[in-house]
C-alpha positions as CSV (number, residue, x, y, z in Angstrom):
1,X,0.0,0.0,0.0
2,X,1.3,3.3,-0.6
3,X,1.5,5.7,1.6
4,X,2.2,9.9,0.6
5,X,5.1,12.0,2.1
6,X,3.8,15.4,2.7
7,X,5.6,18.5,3.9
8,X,5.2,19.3,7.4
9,X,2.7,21.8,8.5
10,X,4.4,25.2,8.7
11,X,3.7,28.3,11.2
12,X,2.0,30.7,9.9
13,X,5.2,33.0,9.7
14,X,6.5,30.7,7.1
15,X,5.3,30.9,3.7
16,X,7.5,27.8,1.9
17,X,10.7,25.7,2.5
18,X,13.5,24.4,0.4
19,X,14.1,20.7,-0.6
20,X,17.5,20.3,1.7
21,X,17.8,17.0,0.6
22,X,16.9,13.6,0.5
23,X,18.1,11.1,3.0
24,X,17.2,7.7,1.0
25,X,16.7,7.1,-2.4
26,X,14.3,5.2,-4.6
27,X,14.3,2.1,-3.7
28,X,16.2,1.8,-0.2
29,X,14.6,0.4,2.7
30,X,13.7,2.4,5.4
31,X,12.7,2.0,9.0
32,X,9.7,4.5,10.8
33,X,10.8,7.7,12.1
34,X,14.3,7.1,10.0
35,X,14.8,11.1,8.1
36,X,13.6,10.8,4.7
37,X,14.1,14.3,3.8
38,X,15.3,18.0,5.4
39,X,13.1,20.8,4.4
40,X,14.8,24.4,4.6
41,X,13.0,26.8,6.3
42,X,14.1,30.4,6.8
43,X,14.2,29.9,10.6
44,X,14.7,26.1,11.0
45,X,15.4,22.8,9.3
46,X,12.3,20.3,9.5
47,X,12.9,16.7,9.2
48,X,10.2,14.2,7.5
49,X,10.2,11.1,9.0
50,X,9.4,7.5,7.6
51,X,6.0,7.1,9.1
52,X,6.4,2.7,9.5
53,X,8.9,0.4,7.6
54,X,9.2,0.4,4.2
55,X,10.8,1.6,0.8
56,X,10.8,5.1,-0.6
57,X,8.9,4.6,-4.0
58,X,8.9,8.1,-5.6
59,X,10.6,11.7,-4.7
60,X,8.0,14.3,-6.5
61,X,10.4,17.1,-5.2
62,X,14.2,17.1,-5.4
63,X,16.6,18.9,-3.8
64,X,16.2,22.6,-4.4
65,X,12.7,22.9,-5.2
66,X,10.2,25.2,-3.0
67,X,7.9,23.5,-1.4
68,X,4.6,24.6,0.9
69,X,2.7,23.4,4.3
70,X,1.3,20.3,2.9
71,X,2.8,19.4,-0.4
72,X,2.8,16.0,-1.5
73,X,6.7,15.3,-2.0
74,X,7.1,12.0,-2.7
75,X,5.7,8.2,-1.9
76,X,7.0,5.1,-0.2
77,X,5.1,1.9,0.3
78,X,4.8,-1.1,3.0
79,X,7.9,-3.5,2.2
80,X,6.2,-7.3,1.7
81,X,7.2,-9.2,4.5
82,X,7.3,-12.1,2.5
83,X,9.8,-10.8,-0.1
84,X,13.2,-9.5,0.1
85,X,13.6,-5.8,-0.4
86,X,15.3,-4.8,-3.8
87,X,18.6,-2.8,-3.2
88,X,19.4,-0.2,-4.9
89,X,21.9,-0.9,-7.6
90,X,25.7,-0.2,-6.5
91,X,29.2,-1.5,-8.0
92,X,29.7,-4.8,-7.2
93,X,31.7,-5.3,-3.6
94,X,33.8,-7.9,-2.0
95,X,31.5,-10.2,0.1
96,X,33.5,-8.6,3.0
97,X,31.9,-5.1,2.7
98,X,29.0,-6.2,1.5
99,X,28.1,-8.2,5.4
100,X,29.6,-5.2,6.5
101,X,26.3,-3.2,5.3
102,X,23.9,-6.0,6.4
103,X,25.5,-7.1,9.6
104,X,22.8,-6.2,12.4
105,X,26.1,-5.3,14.7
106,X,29.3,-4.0,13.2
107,X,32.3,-6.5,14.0
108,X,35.2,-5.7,16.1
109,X,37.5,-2.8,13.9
110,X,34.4,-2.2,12.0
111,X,32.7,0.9,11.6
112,X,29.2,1.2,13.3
113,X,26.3,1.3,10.6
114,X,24.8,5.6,10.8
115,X,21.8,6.3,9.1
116,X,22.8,9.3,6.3
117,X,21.7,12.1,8.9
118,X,23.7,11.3,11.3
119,X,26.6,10.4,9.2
120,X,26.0,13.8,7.8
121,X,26.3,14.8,11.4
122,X,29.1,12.7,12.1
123,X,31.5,13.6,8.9
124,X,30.6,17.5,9.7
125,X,31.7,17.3,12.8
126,X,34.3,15.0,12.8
127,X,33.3,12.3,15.2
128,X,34.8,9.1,16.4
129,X,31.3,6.7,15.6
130,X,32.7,4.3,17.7
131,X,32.2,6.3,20.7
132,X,29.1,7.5,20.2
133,X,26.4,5.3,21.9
134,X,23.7,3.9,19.3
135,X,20.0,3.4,20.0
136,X,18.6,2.5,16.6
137,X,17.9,-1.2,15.9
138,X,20.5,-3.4,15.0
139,X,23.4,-1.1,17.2
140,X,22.2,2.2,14.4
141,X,23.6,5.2,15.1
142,X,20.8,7.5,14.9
143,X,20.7,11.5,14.3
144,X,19.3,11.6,18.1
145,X,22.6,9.9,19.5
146,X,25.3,12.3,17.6
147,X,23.1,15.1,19.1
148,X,23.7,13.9,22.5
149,X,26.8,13.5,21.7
150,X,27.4,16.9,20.3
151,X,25.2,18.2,24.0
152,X,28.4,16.4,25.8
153,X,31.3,18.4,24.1
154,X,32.0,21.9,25.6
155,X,29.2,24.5,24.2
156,X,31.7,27.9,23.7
157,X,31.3,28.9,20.2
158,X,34.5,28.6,17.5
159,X,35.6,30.7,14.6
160,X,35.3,28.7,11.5
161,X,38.1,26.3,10.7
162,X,41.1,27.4,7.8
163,X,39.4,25.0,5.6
164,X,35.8,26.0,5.9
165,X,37.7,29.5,5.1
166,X,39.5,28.6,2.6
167,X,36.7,26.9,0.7
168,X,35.2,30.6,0.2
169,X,38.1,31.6,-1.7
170,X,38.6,28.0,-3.5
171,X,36.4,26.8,-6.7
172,X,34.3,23.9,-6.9
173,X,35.7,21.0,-8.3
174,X,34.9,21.5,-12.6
175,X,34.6,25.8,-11.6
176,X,36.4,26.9,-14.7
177,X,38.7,29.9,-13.7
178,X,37.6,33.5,-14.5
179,X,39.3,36.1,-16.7
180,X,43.5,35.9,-15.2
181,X,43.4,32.8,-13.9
182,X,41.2,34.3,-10.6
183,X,38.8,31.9,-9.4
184,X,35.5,32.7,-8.4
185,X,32.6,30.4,-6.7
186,X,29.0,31.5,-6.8
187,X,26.5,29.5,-4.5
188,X,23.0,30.6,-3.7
189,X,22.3,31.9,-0.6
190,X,20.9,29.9,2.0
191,X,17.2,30.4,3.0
192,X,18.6,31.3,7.1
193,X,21.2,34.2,5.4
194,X,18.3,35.6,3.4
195,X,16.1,36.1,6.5
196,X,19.3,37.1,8.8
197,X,20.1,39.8,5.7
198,X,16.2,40.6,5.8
199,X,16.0,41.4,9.4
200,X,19.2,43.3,9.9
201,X,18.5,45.2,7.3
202,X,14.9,46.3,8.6
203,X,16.6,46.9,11.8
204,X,18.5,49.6,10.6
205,X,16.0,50.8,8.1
206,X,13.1,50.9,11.1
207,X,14.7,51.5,14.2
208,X,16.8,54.5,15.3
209,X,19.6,52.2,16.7
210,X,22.6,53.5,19.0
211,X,25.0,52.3,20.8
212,X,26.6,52.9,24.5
213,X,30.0,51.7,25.8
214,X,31.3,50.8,29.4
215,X,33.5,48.0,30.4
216,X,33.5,45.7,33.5
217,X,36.5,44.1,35.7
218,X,35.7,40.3,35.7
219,X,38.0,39.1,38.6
220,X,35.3,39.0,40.6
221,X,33.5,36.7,38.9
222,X,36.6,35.1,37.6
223,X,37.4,34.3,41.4
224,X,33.5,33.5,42.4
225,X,33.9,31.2,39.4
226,X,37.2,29.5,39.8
227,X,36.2,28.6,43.6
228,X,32.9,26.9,43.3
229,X,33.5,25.9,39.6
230,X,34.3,21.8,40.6
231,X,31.8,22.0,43.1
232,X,29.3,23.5,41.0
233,X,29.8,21.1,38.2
234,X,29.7,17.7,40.6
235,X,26.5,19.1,42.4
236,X,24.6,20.5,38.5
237,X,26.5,17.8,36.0
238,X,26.9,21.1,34.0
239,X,30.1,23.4,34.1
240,X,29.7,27.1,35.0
241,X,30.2,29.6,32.7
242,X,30.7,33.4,32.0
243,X,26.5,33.2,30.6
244,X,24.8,32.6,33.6
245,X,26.5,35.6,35.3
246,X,25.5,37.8,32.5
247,X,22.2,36.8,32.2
248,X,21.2,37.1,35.7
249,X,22.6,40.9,35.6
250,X,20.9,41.5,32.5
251,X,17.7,40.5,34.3
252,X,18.2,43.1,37.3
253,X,19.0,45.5,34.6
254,X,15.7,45.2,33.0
255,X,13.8,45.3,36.3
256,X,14.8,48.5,36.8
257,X,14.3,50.2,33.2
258,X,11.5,48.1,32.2
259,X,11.4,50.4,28.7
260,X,14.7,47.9,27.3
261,X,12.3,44.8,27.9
262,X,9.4,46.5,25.9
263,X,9.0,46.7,22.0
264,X,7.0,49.2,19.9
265,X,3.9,48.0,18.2
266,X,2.6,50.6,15.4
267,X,2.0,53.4,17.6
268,X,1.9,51.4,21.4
269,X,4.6,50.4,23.2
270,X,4.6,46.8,24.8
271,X,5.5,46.6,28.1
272,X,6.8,43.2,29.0
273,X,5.9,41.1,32.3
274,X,8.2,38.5,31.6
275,X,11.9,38.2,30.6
276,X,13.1,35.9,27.8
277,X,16.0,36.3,27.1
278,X,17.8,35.4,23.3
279,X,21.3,34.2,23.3
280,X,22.8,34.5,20.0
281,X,24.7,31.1,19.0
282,X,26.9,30.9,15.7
283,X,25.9,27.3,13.2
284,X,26.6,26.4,10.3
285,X,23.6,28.1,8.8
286,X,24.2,31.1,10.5
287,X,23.7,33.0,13.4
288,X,20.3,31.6,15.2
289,X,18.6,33.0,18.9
290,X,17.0,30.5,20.5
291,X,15.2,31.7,23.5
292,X,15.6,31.1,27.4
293,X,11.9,31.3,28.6
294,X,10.8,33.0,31.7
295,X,15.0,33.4,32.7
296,X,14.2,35.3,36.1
297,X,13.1,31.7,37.3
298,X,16.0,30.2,36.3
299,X,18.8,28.9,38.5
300,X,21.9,29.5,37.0
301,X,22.6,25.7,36.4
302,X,19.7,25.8,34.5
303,X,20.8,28.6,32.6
304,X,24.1,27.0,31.9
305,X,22.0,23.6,30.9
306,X,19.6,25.0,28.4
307,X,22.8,27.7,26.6
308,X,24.7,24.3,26.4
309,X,21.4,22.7,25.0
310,X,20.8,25.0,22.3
311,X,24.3,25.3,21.3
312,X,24.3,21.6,20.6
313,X,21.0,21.4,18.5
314,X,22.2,24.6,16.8
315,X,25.0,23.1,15.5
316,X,23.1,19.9,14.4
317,X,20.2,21.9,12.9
318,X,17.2,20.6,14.9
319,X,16.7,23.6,16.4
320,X,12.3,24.2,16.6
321,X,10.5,27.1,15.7
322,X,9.3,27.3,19.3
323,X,13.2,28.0,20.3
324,X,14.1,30.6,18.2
325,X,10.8,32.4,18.6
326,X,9.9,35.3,20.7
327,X,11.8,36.8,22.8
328,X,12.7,40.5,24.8
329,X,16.0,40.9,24.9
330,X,19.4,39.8,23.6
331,X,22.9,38.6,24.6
332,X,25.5,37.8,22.2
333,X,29.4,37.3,22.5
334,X,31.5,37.8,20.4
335,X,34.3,37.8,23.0
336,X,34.5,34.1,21.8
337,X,35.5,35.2,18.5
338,X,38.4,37.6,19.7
339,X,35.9,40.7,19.6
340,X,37.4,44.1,21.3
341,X,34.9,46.5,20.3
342,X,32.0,45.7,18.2
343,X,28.0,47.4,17.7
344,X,25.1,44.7,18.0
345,X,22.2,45.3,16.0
346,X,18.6,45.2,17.5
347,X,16.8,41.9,16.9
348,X,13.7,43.1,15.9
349,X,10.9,43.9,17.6
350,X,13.1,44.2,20.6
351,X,14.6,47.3,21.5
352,X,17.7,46.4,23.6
353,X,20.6,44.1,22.7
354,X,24.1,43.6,24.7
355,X,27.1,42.5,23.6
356,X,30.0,40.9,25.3
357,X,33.2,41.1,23.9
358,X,36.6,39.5,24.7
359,X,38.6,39.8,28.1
360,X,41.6,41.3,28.3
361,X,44.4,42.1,31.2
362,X,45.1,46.0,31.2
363,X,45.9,48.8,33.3
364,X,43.3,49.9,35.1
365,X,43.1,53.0,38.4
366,X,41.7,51.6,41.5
367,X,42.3,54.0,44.9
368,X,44.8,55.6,43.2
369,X,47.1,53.0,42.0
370,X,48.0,51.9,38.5
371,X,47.1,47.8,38.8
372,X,46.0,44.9,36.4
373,X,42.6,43.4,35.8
374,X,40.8,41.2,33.1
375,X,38.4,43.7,31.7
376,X,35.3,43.4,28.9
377,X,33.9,45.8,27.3
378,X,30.4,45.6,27.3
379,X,28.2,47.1,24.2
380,X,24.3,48.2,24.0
381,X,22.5,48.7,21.4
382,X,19.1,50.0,21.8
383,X,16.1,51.8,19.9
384,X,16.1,55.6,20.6
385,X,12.7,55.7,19.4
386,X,11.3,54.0,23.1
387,X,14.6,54.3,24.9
388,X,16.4,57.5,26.1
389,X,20.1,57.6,26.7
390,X,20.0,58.0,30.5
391,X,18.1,54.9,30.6
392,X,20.4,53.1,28.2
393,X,23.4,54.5,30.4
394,X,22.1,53.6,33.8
395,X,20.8,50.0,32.8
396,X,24.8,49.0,31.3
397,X,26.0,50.4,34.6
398,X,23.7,48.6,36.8
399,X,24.8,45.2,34.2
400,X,28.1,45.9,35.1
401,X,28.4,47.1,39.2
402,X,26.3,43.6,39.5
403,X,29.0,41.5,37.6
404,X,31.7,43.7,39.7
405,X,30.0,42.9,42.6
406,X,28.0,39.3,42.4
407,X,26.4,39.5,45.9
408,X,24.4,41.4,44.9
409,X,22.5,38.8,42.8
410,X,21.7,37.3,46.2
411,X,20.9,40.3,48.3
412,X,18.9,42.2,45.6
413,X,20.7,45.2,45.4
């Protein structure tokens, strides 16, 4: 019996998707909820999975086309129990590979069977498959189990590798050069970078953005962090970061100048009775903002938990729509990058952003003597149209004498 693949229904703030790819091809066996096809979004990547065993018949839509909510895609059908599935047709193989391929378990020295997701996964991020832990039947690898282990590797963002530089400025295998010998390489942009290019560019077309400067001295939290760091991780299973400590002063910050926690509806301004907070993490796809709901009700190991959470889904693309949308304010760092000095842009309809940027050692004046301390600056961005300077100045300075001075987190102050 056949069975149609349809796209998934979309939210109603997305209008199509892109054919990613296809996981299986005509003819392969599949197994139910086995990724059969990644569909493109300008926000997030949906999966389609195999809804019960079978074989993919048909694929209606290839790679690259636009699809909509509900388009019929392709067909797979109910493998005969009673029959042997038809495989697809490959090069002949020594018998050796070929029980490699079938075997339900790989053998010792072997490597463990991935289904193509999670190979994808795997190869991307360079992975050892024998030490991730597999779940699927037969000892599969499964895109779920890379993710986990992506969850378990530290979360701090990293500038792209030389290679994934260098392939900007290298052609395509078969890219005839240009005029001079100077090769060129033209790819389309990716649905995530139009949308990113969209918004920042309504941002600074709708928004009267500045920007205001200070910097804090982290030794205090440096030192609050270094002396309850082991303890911390042994009691939460998760390791403390520089995140928590920022978010929780963002928070007090926005209590007090409620305007950088509001956004500006036509001709009303929205006043906020919550706090979620965005924290900006760098993919593959691009930069994404998935959401820490309600944050004032956080504990900080839950903080650190769900940063560490997102960063890991971010970079394996199964990222929701609920995660990434929403939100009332902003945190990025691009101190993980090697930052100094750098101007955030709003993330619309929000009027407040902060930016952390790298610590450094310097001079710095402290009861008149000339001594050294780790210092940030710290960056906000915010709309002029709802926020005033002295508002803007006073909420960075409160974000900053609470990071100088992390008691007050506990007293209130």
């Amino acid at each position: 019996m056949a069975t149609d693949l349809k796209v998934p229904v979309f939210p109603e703030s997305v209008a199509d998707g892109t054919v990613l790819n296809w996981n299986k091809r005509p003819g392969e066996h599949v197994k139910r909820d086995e990724s059969l096809v990644d569909i493109e979004t300008d926000k997030v990547v949906f999966e389609v999975p195999a809804p019960h065993d079978g074989v993919l018949d048909e694929i209606l839509e290839d790679a690259g086309q636009v699809v909509t909510s509900g388009q019929l895609i392709g067909r797979m059908r109910q493998a005969d129990a009673d029959a042997d599935v038809p495989a697809p047709a490959l090069a002949p193989q020594p018998e050796t590979a070929r029980q490699a391929d079938i075997s339900a378990s790989p053998a010792d020295g072997q490597q463990p069977f991935a289904t193509p997701s999670a190979q994808r996964l795997i190869d991307e991020h360079k992975l050892d498959a024998a030490a991730i832990a597999a779940s699927g039947s037969g000892d599969r690898i499964l895109k779920e189990d890379v993710v986990r282990a992506l969850a378990a590797q530290p979360s701090e963002s990293v500038p792209p590798s030389a290679n994934e530089a260098a392939a900007v400025a290298q052609p395509a295998p078969g890219t005839p050069p240009t005029a001079a010998g100077r090769p060129e390489k033209r790819v389309p942009m990716t649905r995530l970078r139009a949308r990113i290019a969209e918004r920042l560019l309504d941002a600074q077309q709708n928004a009267a953005i500045l920007t205001t400067f200070n910097e804090v001295n982290m030794q205090p939290v440096m030192t609050l962090r270094g002396r309850y760091r082991e303890v911390f991780e042994k009691t939460h299973g998760v390791k403390l970061g520089f995140m928590a400590f920022f978010v929780a002063a963002v928070i007090e910050g926005l209590r007090r100048f409620p305007e950088l926690n509001a956004s500006i509806d036509k001709t009303d301004v929205v006043y906020h009775g919550f706090f979620d907070i965005g924290i900006a993490v760098s993919s593959p796809r691009g930069l994404v903002v998935p959401i820490l709901r309600d944050a004032d009700r956080l504990s900080m190991a839950e903080i650190e938990k769900q940063i560490n959470d997102y960063a890991a889904r971010a970079r394996a693309g199964t990222l929701n729509m609920e995660d990434i949308t929403g939100g009332t304010f902003t945190v990025t760092n691009g101190g993980v990058f090697g930052s100094l000095l750098s101007t955030p842009i709003l993330n619309p309809p929000q009027s407040g952003i902060l930016g952390m940027q790298t610590i450094k050692e310097r001079p710095v004046v402290e009861d008149g003597q000339v001594v050294i301390r780790p210092m940030m600056n710290l960056a906000l961005s915010y709309d002029h149209r709802l926020v005033d300077g002295r508002e803007a100045v006073r909420f960075l300075v409160t974000v900053k004498e609470t990071l100088e001075d992390p008691a007050r987190l506990l007293l209130g102050v």
